[in-house]
ChimeraX commands (.cxc) that place a marker at each C-alpha (Angstrom):
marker #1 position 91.01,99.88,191.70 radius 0.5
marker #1 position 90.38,97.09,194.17 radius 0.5
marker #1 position 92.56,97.08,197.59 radius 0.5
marker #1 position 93.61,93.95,196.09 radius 0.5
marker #1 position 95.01,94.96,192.22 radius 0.5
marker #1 position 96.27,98.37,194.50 radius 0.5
marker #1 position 98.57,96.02,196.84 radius 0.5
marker #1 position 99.60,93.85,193.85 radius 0.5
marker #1 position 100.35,97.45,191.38 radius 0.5
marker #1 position 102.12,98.70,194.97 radius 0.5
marker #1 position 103.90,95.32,195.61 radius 0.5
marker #1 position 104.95,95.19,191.57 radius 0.5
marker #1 position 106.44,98.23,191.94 radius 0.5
marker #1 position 108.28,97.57,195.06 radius 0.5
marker #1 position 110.29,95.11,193.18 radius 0.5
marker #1 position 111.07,97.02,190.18 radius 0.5
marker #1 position 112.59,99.52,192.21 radius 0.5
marker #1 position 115.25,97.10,193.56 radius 0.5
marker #1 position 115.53,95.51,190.51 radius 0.5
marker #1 position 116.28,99.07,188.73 radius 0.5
marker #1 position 118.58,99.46,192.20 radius 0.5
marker #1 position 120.42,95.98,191.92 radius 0.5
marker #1 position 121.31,96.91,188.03 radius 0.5
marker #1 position 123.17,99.32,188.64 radius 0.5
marker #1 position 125.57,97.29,190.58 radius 0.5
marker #1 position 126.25,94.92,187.77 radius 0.5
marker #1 position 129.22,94.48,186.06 radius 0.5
marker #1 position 128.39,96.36,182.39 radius 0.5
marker #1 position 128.17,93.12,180.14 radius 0.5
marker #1 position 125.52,92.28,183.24 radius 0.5
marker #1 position 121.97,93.84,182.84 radius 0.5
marker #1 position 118.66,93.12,184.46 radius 0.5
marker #1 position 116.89,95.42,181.74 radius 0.5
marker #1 position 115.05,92.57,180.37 radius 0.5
marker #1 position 113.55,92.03,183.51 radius 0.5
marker #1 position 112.67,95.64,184.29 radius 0.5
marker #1 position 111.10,95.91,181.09 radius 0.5
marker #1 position 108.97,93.07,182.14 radius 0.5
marker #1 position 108.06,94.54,185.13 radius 0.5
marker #1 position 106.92,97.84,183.97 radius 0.5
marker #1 position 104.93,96.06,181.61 radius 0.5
marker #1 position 103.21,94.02,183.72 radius 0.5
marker #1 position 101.99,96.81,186.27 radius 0.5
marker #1 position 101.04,98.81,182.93 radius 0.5
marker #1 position 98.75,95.59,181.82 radius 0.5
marker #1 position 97.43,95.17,185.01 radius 0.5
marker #1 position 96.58,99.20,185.47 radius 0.5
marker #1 position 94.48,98.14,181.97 radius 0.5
marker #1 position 92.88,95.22,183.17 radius 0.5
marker #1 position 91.23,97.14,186.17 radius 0.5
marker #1 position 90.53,100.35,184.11 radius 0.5
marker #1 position 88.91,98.08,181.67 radius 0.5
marker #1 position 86.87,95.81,184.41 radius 0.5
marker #1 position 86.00,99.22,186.46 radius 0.5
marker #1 position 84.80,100.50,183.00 radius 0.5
marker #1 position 83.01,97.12,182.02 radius 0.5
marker #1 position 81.17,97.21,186.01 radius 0.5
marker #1 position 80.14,101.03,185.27 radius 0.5
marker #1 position 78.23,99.76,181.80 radius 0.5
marker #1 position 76.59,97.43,183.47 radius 0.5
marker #1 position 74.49,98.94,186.16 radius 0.5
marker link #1:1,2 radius 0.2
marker link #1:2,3 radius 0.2
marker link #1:3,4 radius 0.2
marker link #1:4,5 radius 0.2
marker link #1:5,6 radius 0.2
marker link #1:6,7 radius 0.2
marker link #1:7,8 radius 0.2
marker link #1:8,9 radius 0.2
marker link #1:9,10 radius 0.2
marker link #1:10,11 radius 0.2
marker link #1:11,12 radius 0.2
marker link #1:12,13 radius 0.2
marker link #1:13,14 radius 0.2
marker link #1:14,15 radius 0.2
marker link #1:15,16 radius 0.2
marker link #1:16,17 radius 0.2
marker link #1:17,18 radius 0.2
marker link #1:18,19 radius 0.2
marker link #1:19,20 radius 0.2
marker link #1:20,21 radius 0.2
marker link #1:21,22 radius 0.2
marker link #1:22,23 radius 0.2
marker link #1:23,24 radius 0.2
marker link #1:24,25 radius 0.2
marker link #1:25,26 radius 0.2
marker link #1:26,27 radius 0.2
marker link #1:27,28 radius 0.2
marker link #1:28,29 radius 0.2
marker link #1:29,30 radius 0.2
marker link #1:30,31 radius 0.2
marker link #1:31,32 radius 0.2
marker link #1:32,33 radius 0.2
marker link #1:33,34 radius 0.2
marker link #1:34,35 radius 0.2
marker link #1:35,36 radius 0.2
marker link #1:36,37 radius 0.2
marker link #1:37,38 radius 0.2
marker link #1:38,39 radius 0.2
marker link #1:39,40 radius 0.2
marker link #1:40,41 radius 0.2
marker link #1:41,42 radius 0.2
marker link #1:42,43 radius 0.2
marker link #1:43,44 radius 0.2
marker link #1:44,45 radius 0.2
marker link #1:45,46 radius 0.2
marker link #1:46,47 radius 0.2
marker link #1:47,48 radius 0.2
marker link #1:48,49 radius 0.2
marker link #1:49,50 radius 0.2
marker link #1:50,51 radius 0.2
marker link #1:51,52 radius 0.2
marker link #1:52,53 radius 0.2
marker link #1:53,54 radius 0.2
marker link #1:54,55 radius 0.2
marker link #1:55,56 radius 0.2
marker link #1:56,57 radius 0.2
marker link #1:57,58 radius 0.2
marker link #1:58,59 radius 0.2
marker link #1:59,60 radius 0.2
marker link #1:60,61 radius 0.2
view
């Protein structure tokens, strides 16, 4: 993983933390889940995306 993909994976989680944090302080008709389902899918695409380019680098050396 780059320095750059580990700051954004690092910075990604950062904010789903609060997020997680700031839901439950809402009202129960109130949710942020949608969002925090978002974000954990995002840093699991974007762990992909650099397994699959570290993978696609290796294969072609």
């Amino acid at each position: 993983m780059t320095d750059s993909s580990q700051f954004t994976r690092i910075c990604l989680e950062e904010v789903l933390r609060e997020v997680e944090t700031l839901d439950t302080q809402l009202s129960e008709p109130i949710t942020l889940r949608p969002a925090i389902t978002t974000l954990e899918t995002t840093v699991e695409l974007l762990e992909r995306v650099v397994s699959n380019c570290a993978g696609g680098q290796k294969r072609t050396r």
